[in-house]
One Martini backbone bead per residue (centre of mass of N, CA, C, O) as a GRO file, in nm:
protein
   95
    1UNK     BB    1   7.839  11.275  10.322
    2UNK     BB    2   8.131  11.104  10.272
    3UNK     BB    3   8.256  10.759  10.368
    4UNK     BB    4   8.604  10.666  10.397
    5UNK     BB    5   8.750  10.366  10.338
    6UNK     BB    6   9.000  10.154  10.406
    7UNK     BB    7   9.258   9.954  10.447
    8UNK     BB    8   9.465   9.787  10.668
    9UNK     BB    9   9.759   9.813  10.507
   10UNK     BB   10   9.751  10.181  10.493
   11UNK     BB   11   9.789  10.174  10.806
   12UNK     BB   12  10.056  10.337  10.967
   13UNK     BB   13  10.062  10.356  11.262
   14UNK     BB   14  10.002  10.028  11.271
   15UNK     BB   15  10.150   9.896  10.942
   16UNK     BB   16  10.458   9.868  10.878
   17UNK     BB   17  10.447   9.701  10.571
   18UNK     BB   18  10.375   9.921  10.347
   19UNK     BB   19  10.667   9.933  10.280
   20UNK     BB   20  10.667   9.682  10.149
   21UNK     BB   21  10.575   9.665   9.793
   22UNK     BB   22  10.543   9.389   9.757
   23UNK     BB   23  10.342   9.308   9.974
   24UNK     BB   24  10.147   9.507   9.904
   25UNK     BB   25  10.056   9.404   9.608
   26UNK     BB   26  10.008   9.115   9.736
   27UNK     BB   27   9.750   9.226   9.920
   28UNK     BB   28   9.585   9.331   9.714
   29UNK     BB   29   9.519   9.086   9.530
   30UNK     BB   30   9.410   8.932   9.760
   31UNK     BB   31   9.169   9.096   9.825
   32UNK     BB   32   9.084   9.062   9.595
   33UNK     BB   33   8.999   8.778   9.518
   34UNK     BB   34   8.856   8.747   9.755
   35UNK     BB   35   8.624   8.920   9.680
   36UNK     BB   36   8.550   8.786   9.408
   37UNK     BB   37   8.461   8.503   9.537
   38UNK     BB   38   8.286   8.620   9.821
   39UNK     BB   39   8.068   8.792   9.675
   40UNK     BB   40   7.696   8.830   9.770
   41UNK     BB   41   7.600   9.076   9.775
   42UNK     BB   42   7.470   9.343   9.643
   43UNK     BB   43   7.634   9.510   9.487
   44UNK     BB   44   7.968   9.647   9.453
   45UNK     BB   45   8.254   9.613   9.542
   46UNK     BB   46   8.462   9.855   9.717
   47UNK     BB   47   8.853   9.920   9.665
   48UNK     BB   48   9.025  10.152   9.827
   49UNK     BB   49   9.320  10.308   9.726
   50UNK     BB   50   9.619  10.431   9.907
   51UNK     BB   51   9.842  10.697   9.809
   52UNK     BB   52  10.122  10.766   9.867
   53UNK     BB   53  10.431  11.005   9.830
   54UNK     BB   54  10.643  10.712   9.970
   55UNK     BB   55  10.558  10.538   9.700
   56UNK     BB   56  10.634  10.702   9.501
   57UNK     BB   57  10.965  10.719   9.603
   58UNK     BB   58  10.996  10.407   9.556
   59UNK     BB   59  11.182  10.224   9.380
   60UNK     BB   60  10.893  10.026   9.367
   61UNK     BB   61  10.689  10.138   9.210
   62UNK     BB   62  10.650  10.040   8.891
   63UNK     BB   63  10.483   9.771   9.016
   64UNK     BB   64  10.238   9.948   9.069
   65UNK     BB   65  10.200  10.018   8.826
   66UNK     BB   66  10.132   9.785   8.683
   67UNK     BB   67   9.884   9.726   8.873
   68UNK     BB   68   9.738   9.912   8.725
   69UNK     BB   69   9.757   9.873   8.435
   70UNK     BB   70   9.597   9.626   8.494
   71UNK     BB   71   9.331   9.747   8.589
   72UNK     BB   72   9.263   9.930   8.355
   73UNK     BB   73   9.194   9.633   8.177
   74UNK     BB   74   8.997   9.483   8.404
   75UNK     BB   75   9.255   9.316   8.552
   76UNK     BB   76   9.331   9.055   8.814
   77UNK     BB   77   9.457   8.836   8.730
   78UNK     BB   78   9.131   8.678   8.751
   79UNK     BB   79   9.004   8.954   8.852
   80UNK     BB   80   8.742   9.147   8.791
   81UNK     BB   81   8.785   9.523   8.708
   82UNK     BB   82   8.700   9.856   8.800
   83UNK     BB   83   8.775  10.168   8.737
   84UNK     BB   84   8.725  10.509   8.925
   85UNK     BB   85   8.525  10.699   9.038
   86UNK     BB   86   8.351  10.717   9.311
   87UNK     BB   87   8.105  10.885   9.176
   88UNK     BB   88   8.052  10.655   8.983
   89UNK     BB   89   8.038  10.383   9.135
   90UNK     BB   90   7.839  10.435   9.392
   91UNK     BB   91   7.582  10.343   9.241
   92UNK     BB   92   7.700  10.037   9.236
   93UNK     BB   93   7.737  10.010   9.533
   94UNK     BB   94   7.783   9.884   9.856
   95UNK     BB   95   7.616  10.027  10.135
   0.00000   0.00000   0.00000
């Protein structure tokens, strides 16, 4: 059994700012910025992102796709960045 942990930034129930885009993306950038300057553990972090429906719904959706297309390339503004299936990340990351 594997179990996921996600950042409490997409805690629903906790943490009411999720619903806002902007936000939200720029907390994103920050934790992963965050964790690329200050990871010392062997092993690859893993930063799991969870996507709702009602992010999908959102007017400002589109700046989240941005920020994939940005990550799909393999940088978020100047952090290294990695996407795949957890399945395949697994084996390189830090547990």
């Amino acid at each position: 059994m594997t179990v996921l942990c996600y950042p409490l930034i997409f805690e629903v129930s906790q943490f009411y700012l999720y619903r806002d885009m902007a936000l939200l993306i720029d907390d994103i950038k920050t934790e992963l910025r965050f964790v690329g300057k200050y990871w010392r553990l062997s092993g690859r972090p893993t930063v799991c992102l969870l996507i709702r429906e009602e992010h999908m719904r959102d007017p400002h959706f589109k700046e989240m796709l941005d920020l994939f297309a940005m990550l799909k390339k393999g940088f978020c503004d100047s952090t290294k960045v990695r996407i795949g299936r957890l399945q395949n990340l697994i084996s390189s990351s830090c547990i």
